[in-house]
N, CA, C and O atoms as a GROMACS GRO file, in nm:
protein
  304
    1UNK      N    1   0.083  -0.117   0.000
    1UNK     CA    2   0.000   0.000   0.000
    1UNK      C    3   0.089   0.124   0.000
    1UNK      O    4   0.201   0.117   0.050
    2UNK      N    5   0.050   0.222  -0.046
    2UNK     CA    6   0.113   0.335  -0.102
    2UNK      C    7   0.064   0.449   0.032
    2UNK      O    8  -0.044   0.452   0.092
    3UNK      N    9   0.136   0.500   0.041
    3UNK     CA   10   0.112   0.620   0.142
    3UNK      C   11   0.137   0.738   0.079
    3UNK      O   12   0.227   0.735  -0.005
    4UNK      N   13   0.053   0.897   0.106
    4UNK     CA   14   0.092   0.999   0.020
    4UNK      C   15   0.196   1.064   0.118
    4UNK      O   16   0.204   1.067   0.240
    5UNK      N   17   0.262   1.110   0.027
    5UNK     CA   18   0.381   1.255   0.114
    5UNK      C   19   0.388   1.366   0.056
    5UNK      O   20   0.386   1.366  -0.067
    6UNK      N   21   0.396   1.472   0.117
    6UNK     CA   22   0.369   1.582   0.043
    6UNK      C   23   0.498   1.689   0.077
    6UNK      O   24   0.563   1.677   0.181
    7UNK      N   25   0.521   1.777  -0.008
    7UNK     CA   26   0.589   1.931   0.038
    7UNK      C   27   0.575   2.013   0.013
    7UNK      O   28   0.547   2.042  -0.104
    8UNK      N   29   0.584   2.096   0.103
    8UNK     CA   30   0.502   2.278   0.077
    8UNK      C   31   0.659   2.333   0.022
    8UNK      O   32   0.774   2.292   0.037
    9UNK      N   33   0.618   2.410  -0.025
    9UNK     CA   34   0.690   2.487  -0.129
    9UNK      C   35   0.688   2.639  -0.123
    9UNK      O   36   0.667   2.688  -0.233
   10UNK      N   37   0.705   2.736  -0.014
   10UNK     CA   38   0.675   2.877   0.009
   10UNK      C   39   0.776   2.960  -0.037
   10UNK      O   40   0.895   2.936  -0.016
   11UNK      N   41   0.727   3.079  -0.114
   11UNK     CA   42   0.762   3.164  -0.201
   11UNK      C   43   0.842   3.297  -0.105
   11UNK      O   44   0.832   3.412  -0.148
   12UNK      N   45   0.894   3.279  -0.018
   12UNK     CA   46   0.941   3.365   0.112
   12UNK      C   47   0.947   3.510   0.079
   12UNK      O   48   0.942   3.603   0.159
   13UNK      N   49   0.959   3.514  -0.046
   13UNK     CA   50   0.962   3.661  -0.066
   13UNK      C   51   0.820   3.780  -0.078
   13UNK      O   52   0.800   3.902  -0.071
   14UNK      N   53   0.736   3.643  -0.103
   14UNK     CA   54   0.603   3.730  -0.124
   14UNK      C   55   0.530   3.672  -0.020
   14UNK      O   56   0.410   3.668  -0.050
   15UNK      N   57   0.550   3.633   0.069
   15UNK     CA   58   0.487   3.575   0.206
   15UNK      C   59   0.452   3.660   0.271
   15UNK      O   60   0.546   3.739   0.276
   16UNK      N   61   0.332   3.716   0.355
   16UNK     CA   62   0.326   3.802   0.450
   16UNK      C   63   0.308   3.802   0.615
   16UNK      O   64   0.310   3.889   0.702
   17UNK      N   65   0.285   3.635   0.613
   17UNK     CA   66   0.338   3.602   0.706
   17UNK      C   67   0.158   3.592   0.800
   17UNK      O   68   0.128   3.589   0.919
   18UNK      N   69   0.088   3.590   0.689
   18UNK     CA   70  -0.064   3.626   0.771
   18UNK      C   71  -0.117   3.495   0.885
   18UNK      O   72  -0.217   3.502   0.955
   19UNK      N   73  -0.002   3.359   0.879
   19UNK     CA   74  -0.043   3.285   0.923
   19UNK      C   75  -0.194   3.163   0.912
   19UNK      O   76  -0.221   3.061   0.975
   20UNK      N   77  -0.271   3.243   0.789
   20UNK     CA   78  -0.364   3.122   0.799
   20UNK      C   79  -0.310   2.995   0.758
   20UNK      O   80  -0.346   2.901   0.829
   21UNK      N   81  -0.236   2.968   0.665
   21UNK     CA   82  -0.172   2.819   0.675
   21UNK      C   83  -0.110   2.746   0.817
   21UNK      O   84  -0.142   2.632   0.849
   22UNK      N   85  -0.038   2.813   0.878
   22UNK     CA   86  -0.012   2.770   0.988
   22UNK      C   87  -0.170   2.681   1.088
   22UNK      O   88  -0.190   2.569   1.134
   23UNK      N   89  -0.239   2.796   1.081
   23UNK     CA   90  -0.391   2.775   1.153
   23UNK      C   91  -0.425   2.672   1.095
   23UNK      O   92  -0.472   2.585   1.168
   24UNK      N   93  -0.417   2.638   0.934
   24UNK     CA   94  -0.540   2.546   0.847
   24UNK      C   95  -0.477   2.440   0.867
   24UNK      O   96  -0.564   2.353   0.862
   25UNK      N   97  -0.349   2.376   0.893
   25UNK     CA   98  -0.266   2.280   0.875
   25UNK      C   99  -0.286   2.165   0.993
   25UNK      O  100  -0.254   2.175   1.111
   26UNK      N  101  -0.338   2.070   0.936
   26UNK     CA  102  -0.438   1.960   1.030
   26UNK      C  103  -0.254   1.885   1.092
   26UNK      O  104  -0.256   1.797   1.177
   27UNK      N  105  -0.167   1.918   1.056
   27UNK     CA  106  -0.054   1.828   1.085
   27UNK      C  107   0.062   1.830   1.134
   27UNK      O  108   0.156   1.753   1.152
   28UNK      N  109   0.016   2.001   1.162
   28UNK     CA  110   0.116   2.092   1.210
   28UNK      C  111   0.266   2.085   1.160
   28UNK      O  112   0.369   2.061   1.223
   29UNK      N  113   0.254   2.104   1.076
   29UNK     CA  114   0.389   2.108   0.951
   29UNK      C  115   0.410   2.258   0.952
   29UNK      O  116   0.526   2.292   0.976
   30UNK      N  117   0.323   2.355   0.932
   30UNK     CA  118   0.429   2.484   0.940
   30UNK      C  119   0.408   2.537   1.036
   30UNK      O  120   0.326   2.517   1.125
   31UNK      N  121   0.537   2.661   1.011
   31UNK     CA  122   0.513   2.761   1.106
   31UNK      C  123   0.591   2.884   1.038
   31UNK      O  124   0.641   2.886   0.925
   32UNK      N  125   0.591   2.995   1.145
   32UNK     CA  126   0.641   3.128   1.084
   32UNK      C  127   0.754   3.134   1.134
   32UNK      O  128   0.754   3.116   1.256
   33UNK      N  129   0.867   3.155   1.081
   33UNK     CA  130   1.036   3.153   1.082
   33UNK      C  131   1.052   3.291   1.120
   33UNK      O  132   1.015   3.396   1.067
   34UNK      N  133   1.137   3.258   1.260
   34UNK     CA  134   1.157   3.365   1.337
   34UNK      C  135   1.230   3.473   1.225
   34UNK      O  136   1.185   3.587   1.215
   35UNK      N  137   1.356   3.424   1.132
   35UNK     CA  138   1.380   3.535   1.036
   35UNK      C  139   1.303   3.616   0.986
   35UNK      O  140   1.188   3.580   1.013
   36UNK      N  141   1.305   3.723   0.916
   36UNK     CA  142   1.204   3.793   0.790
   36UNK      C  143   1.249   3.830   0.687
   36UNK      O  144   1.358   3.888   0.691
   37UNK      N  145   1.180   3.806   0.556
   37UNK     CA  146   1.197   3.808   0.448
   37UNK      C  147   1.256   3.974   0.428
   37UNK      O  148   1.257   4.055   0.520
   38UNK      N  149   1.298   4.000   0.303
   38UNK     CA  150   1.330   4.097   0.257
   38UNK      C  151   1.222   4.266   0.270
   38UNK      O  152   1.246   4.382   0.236
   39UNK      N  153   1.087   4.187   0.349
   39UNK     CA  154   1.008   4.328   0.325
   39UNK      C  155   0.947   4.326   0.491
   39UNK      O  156   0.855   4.390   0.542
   40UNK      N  157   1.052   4.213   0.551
   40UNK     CA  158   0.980   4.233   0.677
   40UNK      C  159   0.940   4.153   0.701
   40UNK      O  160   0.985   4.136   0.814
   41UNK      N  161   0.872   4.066   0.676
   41UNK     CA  162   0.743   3.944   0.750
   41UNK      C  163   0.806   3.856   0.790
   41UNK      O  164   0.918   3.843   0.740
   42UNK      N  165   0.769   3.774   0.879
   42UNK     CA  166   0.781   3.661   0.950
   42UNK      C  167   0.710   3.544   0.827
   42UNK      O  168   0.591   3.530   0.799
   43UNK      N  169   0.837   3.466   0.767
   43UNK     CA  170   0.737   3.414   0.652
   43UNK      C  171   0.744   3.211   0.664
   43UNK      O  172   0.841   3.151   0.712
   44UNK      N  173   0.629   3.151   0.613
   44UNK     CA  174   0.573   3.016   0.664
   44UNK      C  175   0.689   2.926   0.595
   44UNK      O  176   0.728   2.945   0.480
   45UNK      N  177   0.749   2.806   0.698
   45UNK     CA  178   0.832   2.698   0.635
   45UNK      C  179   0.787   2.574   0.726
   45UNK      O  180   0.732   2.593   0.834
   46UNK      N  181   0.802   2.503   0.697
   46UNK     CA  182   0.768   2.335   0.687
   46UNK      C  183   0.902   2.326   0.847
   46UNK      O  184   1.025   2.323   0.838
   47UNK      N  185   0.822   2.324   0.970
   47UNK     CA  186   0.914   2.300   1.079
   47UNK      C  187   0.897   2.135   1.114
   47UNK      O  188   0.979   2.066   1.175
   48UNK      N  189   0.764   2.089   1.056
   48UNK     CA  190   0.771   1.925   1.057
   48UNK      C  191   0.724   1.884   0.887
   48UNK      O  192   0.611   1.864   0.842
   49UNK      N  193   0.852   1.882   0.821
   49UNK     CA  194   0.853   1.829   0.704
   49UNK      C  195   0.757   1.630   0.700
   49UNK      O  196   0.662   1.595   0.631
   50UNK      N  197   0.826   1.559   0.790
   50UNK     CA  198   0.851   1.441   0.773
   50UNK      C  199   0.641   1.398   0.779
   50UNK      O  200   0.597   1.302   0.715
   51UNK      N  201   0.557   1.480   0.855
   51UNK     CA  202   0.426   1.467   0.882
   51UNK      C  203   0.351   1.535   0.789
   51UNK      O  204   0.230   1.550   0.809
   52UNK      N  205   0.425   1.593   0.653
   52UNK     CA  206   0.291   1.654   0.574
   52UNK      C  207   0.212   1.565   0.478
   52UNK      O  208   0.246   1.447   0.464
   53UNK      N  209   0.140   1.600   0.433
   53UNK     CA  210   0.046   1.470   0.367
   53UNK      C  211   0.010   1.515   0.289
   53UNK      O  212  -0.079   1.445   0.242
   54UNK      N  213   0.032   1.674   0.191
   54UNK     CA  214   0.030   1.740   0.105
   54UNK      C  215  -0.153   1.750   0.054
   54UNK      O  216  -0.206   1.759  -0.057
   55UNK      N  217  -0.196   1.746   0.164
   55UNK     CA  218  -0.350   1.840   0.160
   55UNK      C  219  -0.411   1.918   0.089
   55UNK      O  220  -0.524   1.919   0.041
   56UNK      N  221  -0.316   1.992   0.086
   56UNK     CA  222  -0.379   2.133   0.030
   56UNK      C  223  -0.427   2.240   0.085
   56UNK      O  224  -0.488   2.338   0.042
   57UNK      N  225  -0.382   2.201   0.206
   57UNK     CA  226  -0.518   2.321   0.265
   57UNK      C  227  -0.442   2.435   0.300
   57UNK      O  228  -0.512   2.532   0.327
   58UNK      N  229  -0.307   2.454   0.308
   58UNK     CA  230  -0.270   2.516   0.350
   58UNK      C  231  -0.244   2.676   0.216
   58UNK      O  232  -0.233   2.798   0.223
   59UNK      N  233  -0.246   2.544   0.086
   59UNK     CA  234  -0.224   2.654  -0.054
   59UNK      C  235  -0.362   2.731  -0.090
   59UNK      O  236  -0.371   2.848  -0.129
   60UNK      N  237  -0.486   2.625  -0.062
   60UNK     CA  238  -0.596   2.718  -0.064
   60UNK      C  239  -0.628   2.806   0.022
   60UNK      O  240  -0.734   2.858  -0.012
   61UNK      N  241  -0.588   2.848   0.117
   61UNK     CA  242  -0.625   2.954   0.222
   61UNK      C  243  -0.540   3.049   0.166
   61UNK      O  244  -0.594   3.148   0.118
   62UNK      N  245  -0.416   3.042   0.163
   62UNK     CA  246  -0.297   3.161   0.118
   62UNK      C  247  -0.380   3.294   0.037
   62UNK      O  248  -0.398   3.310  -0.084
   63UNK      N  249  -0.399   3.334   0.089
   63UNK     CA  250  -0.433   3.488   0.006
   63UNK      C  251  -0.345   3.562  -0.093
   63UNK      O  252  -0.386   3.643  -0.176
   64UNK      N  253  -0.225   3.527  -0.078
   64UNK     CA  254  -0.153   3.606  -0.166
   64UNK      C  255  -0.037   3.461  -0.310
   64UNK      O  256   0.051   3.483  -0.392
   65UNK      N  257  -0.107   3.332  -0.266
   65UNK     CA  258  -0.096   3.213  -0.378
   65UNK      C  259   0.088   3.205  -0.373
   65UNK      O  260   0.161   3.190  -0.471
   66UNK      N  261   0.118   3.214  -0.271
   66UNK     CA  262   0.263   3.201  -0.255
   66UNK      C  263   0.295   3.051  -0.228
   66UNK      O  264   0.410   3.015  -0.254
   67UNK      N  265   0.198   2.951  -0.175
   67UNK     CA  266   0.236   2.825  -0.163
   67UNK      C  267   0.208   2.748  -0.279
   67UNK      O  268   0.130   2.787  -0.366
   68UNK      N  269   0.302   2.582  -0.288
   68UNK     CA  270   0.305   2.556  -0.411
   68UNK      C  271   0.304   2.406  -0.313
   68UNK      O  272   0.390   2.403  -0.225
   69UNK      N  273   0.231   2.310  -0.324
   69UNK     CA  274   0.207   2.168  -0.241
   69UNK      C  275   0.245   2.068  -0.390
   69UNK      O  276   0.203   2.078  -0.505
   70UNK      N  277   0.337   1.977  -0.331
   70UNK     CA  278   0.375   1.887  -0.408
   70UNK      C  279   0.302   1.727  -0.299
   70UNK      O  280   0.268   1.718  -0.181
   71UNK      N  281   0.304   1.617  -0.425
   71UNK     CA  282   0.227   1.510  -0.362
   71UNK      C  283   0.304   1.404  -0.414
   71UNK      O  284   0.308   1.425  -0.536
   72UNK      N  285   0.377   1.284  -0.384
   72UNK     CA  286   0.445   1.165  -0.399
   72UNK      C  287   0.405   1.018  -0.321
   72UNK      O  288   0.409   0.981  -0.204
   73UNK      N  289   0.370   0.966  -0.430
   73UNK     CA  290   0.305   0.817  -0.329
   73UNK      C  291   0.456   0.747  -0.309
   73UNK      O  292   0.542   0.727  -0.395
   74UNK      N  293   0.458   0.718  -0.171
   74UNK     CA  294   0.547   0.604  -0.108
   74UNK      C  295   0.552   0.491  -0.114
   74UNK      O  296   0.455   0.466  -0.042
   75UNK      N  297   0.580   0.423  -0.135
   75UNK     CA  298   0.566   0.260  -0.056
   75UNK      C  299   0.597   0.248   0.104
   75UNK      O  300   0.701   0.299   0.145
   76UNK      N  301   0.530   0.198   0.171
   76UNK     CA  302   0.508   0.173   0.281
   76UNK      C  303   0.587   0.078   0.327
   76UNK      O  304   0.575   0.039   0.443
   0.00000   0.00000   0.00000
């Protein structure tokens, strides 16, 4: 049986750091990186890579379409 894995893919430069992905993320895979991008923001990265399951939910909330979710079936 195949298991999905996923990776978020955030655009750091156009991030604003609004946090609804963080909120929407059933798996708690991101968060906001104490650094800030070039215009300031506190912007979203994958602090538990190994638990994402590439959902989606986190690219449909994004208001400003900076996330990019990739999906790969495993073998188990």
């Amino acid at each position: 049986m195949a298991k999905v894995k996923g990776a978020v893919v955030v655009d750091v430069e156009v991030c604003k750091g609004c946090d609804l992905c963080v909120q929407t993320c059933p798996e708690d895979v991101l968060a906001l990186h104490r650094e800030v991008n070039s215009r300031g923001y506190h912007y979203s990265f994958m602090k538990n890579p190994e638990s994402c399951t590439g959902c989606t939910n986190c690219a449909v909330v994004c208001p400003d379409t900076c996330i990019t979710v990739y999906r790969a079936k495993v073998r188990a």
